[in-house]
N, C-alpha and C positions, 0 to 999 in steps of 0.2 A: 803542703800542710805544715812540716815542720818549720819553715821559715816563716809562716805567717802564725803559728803559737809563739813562735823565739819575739816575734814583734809584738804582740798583742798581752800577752799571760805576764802576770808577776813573776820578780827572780822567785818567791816563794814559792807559788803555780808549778814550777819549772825545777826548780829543784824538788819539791814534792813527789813528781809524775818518776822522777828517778829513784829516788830514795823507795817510792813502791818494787822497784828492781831490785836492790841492793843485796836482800834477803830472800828471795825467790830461788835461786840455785841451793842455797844451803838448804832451805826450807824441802826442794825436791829430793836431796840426798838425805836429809834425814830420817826421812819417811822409806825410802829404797835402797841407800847406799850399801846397810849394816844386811839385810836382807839380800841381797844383792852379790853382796861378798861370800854370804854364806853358801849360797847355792852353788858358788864356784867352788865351795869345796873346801872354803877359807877357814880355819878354825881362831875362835876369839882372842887368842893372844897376837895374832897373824894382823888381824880387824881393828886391834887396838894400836898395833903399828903402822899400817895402813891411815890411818886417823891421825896419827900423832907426829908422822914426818912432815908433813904438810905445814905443824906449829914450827919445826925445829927450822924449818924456809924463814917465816913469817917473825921470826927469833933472829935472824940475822939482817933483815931485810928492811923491817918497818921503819927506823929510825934513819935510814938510808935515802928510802923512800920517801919520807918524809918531810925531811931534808930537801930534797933534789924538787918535792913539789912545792912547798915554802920558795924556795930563791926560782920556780918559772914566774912566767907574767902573771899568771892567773892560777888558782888551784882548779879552774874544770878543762885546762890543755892535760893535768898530770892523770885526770880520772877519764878525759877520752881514750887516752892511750891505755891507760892499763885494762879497761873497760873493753876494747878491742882484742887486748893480749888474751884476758881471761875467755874470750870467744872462739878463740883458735884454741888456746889448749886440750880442750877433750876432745877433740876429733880423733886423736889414736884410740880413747877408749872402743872404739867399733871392732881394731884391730887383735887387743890384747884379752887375756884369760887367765894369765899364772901370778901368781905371788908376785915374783919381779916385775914386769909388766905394768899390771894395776898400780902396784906400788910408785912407779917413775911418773906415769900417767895421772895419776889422783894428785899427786905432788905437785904438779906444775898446777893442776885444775886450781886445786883450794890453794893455794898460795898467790896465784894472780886474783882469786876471788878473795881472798881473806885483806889484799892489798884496798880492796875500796875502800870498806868501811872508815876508818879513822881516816882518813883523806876528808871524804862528803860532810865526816861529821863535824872535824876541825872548821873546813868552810860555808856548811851553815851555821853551825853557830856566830862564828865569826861575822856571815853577813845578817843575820837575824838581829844580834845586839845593835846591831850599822842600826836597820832600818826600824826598831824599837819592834820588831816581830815573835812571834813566838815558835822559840826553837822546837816544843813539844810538838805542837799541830806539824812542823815539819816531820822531824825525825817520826812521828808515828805511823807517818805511808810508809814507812820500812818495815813495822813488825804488821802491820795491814797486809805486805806483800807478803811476808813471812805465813801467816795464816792462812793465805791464798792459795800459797803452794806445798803445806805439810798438811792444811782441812781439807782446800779444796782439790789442787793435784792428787795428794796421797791417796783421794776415792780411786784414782788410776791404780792403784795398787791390788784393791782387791777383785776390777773387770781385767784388767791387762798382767799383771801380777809384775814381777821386777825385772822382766824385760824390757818394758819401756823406760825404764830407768833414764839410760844415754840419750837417747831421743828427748826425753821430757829436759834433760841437764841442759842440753845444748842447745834447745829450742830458748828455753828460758835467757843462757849469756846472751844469744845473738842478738834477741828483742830490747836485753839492756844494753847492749853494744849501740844500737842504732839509738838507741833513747837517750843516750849522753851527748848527742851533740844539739839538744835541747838546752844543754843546762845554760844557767843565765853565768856572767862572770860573777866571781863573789867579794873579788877585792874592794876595799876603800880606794878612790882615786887618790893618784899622789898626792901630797900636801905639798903648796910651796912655803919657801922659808919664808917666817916671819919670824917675831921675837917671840910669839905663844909657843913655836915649838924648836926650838933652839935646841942645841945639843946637852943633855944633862936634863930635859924635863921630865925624861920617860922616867917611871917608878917602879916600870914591873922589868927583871930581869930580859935582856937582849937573847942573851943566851942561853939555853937548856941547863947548861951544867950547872948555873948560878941558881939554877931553881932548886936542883935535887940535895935538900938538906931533911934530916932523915924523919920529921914531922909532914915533910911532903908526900916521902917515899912510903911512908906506912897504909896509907888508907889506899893508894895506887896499888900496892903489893895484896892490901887484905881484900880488895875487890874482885884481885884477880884470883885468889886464892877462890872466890865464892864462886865467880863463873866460869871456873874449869870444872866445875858439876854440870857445868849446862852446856860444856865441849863434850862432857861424857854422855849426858844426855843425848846428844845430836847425833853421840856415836854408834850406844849401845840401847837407847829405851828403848827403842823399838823392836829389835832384835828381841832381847831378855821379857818384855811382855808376849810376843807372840812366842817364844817357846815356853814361859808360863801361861800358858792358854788362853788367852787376851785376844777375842777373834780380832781380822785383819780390818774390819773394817770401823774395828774401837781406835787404833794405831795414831791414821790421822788425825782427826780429833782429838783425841789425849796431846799431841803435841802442837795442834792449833789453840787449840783452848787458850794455852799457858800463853800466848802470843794477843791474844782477846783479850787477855786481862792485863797486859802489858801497853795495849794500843789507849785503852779506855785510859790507863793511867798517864798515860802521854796526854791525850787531848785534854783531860781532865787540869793536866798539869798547872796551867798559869794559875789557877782558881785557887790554888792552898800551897805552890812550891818554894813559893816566895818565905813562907814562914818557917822553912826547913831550912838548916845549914847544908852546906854540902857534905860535908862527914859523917854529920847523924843520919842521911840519906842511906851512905854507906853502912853504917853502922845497923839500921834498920834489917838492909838486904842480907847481911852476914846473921843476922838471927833470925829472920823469915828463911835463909838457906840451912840454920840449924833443923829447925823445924823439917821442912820440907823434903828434904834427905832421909833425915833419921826415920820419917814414917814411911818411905820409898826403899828403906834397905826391910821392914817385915813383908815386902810382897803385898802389898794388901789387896781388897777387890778391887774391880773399874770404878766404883764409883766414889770411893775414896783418895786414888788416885787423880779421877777429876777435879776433886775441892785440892789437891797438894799441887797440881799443876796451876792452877789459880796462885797459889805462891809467888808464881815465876815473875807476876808484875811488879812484886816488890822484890825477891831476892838477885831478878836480872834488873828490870825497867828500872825503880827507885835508885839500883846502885849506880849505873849508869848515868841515870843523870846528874850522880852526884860527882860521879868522876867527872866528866864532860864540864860540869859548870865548875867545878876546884879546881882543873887546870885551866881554864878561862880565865878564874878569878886570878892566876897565880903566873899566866904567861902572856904574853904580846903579837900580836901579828905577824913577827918576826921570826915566831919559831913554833906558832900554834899547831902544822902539822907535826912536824917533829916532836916533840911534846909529846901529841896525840900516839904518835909511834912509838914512843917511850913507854908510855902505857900496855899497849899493844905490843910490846916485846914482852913487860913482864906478865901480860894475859895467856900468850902464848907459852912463855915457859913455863906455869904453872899448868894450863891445858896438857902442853907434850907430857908433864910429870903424871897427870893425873889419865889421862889418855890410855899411858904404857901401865901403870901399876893397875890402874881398874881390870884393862885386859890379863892382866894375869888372878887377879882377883876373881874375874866373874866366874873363872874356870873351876875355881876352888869351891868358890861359895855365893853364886849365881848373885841373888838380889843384895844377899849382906854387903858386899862388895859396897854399898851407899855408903857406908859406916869409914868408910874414906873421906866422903864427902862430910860426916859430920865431922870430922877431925880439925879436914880444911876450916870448916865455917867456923869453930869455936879458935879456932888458929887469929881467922881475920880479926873477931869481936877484940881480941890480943892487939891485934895492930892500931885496932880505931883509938880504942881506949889509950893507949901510950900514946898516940901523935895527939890526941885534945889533952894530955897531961903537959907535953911538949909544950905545945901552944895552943893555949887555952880560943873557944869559938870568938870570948871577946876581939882576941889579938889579929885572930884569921876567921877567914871566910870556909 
């Protein structure tokens, strides 16, 4: 069967069916991991470090990575392999129970999982623009997966409770293990030489370094600033609702929801994104994360929390694709993983920052602990606003 979808389906088809993978594991830890930890005995400053070495991997690694997938033949040889790696890593989770333990264990897990994303996404975009397709309708089988597995796995939570945790993780890598070697190739065929593309025609920077000038690095920096709330989310909402009294089976859903409202604005996308720059994107999401924090740090009821999670389509989805297309607009083929991993470094190390200090926060002052998060987000709005003084939208995309 897989050989005859690889023959038949679109790369689009095909890169889709994985991309529903992508976010599936995180999606199942979200929902179980912080819960999970707790029962072991784990207290939140512990949980918030557990969370956060996994960014500090991912902090050394990305740009590495994405490198080494840029110069193979194709960018789906570098996501079979890592795709594979990420499927073997949690199998000691069956063995271990202590601090140290989980800790080693969780690290390799999310680390080989945190390694896909900016890989898949560099190269559908990449191949989407090829074939005049739209990267939204792609990229949104990922937060589609995403909802799959924190609305509809996380119902596992309240029949099985967070024992099935490991089970449900590794069910989930191995399905996307096997499902990567569906993916279609993403590259442009070589070009041969003619006088159209001679040495000197290219206009967009070869090299990363040539790009990072400091109108670049702002909105890349202020994004990440905005979705290290949504590393802390992944780490801590679930946990800090259900010991504020938020039965178990509101849990899932409060963090499907937010991924519902992220899918719609993905497919929606082609229809109105074209009239948005990529920055004011950004710039959007860093004030819808003002918002949405700041009402997330008074505790409020479930059902208020419902409409704040609707947020997440703009304070994660809109910023994201603003990132995604301003490094597109801004780099080349040549280095568009890498790039992507550039990013991805400084998402991570805003993540790790905000990961360790929440956990020491939530200890103190349980929900206010959000008020971190408003910090960050009026931090990024700083960042947008001086790179469009930099270089005004006329100048850049």
């Amino acid at each position: 069967m897989p050989s005859a979808l690889s023959r038949s389906a679109s790369p689009e088809l095909r890169a889709s069916i994985y991309q529903f993978t992508v976010y599936i594991p995180g999606g199942v830890a979200s929902v179980f991991l912080g819960i999970w930890l707790s029962e072991h005995g784990l207290p939140a400053d512990q949980i918030g470090i557990i969370n956060a070495l996994p960014t500090l991997c991912l902090l050394m690694l990305n740009i590495v990575v994405g490198r080494i997938a840029d110069k193979a033949d194709d960018w789906r040889t570098a996501l079979i392999v890592i795709s594979l790696l990420s499927a073997l890593a949690p199998l000691p989770l069956y063995f271990v129970s202590e601090f140290w333990g989980i800790l080693l264990v969780w690290a390799l897990c999310a680390t080989s999982n945190g390694l896909i994303a900016p890989v898949i996404d560099a190269a559908t975009m990449r191949m989407t623009r090829r074939n005049g397709t739209d990267f939204g309708a792609v990229r949104a089988w990922a937060t589609v997966g995403y909802v799959f597995a924190a609305g509809g796995l996380g119902l596992f939570l309240n029949v099985l409770g967070s024992g099935a945790f490991i089970t449900l993780y590794v069910a989930t890598v191995v399905a996307r293990a096997g499902l990567a070697y569906l993916l279609p190739r993403f590259r442009s065929p070589a070009l041969k030489a003619t006088l159209a593309n001679v040495p000197g025609a290219e206009t967009k920077p070869s090299r990363l370094r040539d790009s990072l000038q400091l109108w670049f690095v702002l909105p890349l920096v202020a994004f990440a600033l905005v979705n290290s709330s949504n590393a802390v989310l992944g780490g801590f909402a679930a946990l800090l609702w259900h010991e504020n009294g938020i039965p178990n089976y509101f849990l899932g859903p409060l963090l499907g929801i937010a991924a519902v409202g992220e899918a719609i604005l993905m497919f929606a996308w082609r229809r109105f994104g074209g009239r948005v720059t990529a920055r004011n994107m950004i710039l959007v999401a860093a004030v819808a994360g003002l918002v949405r924090f700041t009402i997330m740090a008074f505790n409020p009821p479930v059902g208020v929390l419902f409409l704040t999670q609707l947020l997440h389509a703009f304070s994660f989805g809109m910023g994201y694709f603003g990132v995604v297309h301003f490094i597109a607009n801004w780099t080349n083929e040549e280095n568009a993983a890498e790039a992507q991993g550039f990013f991805n470094m400084l998402n991570m190390g805003a993540a790790m920052l905000a990961l360790i200090v929440f956990g020491v926060l939530v200890e103190h002052f349980g929900s206010q602990a959000f008020f971190y998060s408003t910090l960050t987000a009026l931090i990024a709005i700083g960042c947008v606003l001086v790179s469009l003084y930099l270089k005004p939208p006329k100048d850049a995309r």
